[in-house]
N, C-alpha and C positions, 0 to 999 in steps of 0.2 A: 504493500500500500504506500509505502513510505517513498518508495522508490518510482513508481508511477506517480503521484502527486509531485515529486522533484522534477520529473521529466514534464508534468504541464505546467510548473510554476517556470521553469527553464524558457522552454516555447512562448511563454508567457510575455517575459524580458524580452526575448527575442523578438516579439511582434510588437512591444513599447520600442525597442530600442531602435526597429527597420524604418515605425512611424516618427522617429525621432531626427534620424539620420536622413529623411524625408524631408521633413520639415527647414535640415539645416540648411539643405540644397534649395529649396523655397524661397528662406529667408534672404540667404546673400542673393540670388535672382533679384530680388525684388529692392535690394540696397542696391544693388548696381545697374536699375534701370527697366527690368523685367516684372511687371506685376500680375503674367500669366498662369501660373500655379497656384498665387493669392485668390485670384480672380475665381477660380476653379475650386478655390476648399484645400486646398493642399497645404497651404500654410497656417497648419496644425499640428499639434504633439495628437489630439487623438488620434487613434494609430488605425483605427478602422476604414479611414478615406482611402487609407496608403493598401491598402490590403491584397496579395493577390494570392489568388485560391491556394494556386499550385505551389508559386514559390515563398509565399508569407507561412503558407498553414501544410500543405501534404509533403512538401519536400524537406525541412527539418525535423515531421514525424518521423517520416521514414529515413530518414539518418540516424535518428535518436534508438529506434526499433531493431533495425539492423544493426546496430550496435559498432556503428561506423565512429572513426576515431575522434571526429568533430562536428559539431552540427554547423550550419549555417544557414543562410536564406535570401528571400531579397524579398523588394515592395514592389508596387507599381511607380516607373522612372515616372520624378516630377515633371510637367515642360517646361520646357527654358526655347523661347524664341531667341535665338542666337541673332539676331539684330535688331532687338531692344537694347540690347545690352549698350554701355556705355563703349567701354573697350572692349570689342566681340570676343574677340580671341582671349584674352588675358581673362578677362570674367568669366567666362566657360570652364575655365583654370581653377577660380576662385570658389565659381558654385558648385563643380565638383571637389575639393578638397575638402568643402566643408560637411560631406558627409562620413568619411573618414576621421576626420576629427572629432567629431560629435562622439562618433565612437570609442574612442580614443579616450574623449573626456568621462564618459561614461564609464568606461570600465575602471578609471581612476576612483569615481562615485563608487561604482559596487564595492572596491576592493577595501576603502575607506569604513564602508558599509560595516563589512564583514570583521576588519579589522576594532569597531568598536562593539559588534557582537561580543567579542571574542573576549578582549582585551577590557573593558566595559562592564559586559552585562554579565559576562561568565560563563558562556554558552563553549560546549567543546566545539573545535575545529568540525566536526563529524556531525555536527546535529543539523540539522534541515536550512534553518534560515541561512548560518553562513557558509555551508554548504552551494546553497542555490545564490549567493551572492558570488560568490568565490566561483562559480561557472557562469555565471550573468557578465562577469568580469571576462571570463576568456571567451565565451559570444561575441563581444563587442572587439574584441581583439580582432578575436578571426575574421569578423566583420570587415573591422578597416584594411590587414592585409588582403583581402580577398578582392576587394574594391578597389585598391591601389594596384592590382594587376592592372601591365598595361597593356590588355586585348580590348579593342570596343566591343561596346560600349561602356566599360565599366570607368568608375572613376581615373584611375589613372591612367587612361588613354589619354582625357583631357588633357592630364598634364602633361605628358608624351605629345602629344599634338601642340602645345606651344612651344614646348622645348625643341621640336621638330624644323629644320630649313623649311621653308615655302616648295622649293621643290619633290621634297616628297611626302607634304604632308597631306594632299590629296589623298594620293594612295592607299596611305597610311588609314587615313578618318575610311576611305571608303571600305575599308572592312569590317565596319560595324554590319552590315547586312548578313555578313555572316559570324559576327559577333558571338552568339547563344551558342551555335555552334561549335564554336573550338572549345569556348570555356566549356561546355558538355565532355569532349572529346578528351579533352584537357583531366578536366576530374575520370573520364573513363579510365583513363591511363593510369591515373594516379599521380600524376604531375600537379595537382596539385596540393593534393595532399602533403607531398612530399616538402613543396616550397612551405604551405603554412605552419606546416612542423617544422620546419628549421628556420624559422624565422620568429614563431610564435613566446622562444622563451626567450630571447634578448628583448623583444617589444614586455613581454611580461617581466622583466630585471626594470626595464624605465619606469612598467607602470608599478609597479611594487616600491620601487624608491620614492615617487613621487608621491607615496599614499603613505608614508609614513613606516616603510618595513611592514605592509602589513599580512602579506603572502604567509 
């Protein structure tokens, strides 16, 4: 019982955290010029605008089920009319960064969380709340590394596309079309599993120091 209520409190975070991570990419659009997302309901924390079937709610069960090494997921992408924008290019940069950090700031939140469970209230390391903080924390992690891959259309394409010459940044952006597809093909493989594990416990040492030791 204990363990399946962990796993829908887990999902839980994880669908606050995708609406959240929604919302950040919302918000800088609409500081930098774009108020189409706003316009739409999307520039919100409730996480239910953001929601999509498959990838909000069936596809981190079934990681969690399968007893796959990591969960993750995604929302439905905000819009951002790329010529609203102030600086097209560079703010496309900026709205998506800010989803990845959301995250980022988040898992800081949980770890913080958990660490006053712990240290605070007196609760063991093993008991449910800072249990499910203490994994809300690495959600959000996986999150941001997962979104800073630079395949389109995931976040750090963006930033790969400005950082990119003009001459092959065409190219480059026009493989968002088949975008789903690699990152598919990509987790088939287990390539990505493989990058978010090795990358996942230096990102968890930043966010652990930053919350006060509190891993």
């Amino acid at each position: 019982m204990d363990l399946d209520l962990e796993i829908v409190l887990i999902i839980g975070f994880l669908i606050l955290s995708l609406g959240i991570h929604e919302a950040a990419h919302a918000w800088v659009a609409w500081l930098r010029g774009d108020d189409t997302a706003r316009s739409m309901g999307r520039m919100t924390l409730n996480p239910i605008p953001h929601i999509d079937p498959f990838m909000t709610i069936m596809l981190p069960l079934f990681l969690a089920l399968s007893g796959s090494g990591f969960i993750f997921g995604g929302a439905k992408p905000v819009p951002v009319n790329y010529y609203r924008l102030k600086r097209p290019l560079r703010d496309m940069m900026l709205v998506a960064l800010a989803g990845p950090f959301s995250n980022f700031l988040l898992a800081i939140l949980f770890l913080t969380v958990r660490k006053v469970l712990i240290d605070e209230v007196g609760m063991h390391p093993d008991a449910l709340a800072p249990s499910v903080m203490g994994q809300a924390c690495l959600v959000n992690i996986i999150l941001a590394i997962f979104n800073m891959i630079p395949v389109p259309p995931l976040d750090g394409s963006r930033v790969l596309a400005w950082l990119l010459p003009a001459s092959i940044r065409e190219t480059y952006v026009g493989l968002e079309r088949w975008g789903l597809l690699i990152v598919f093909a990509l987790l088939m493989a287990g390539v990505l599993n493989t990058l978010i594990n090795s990358t996942l416990t230096p990102v968890l040492r930043v966010v652990d120091l930053l919350s006060g030791g509190a891993w």
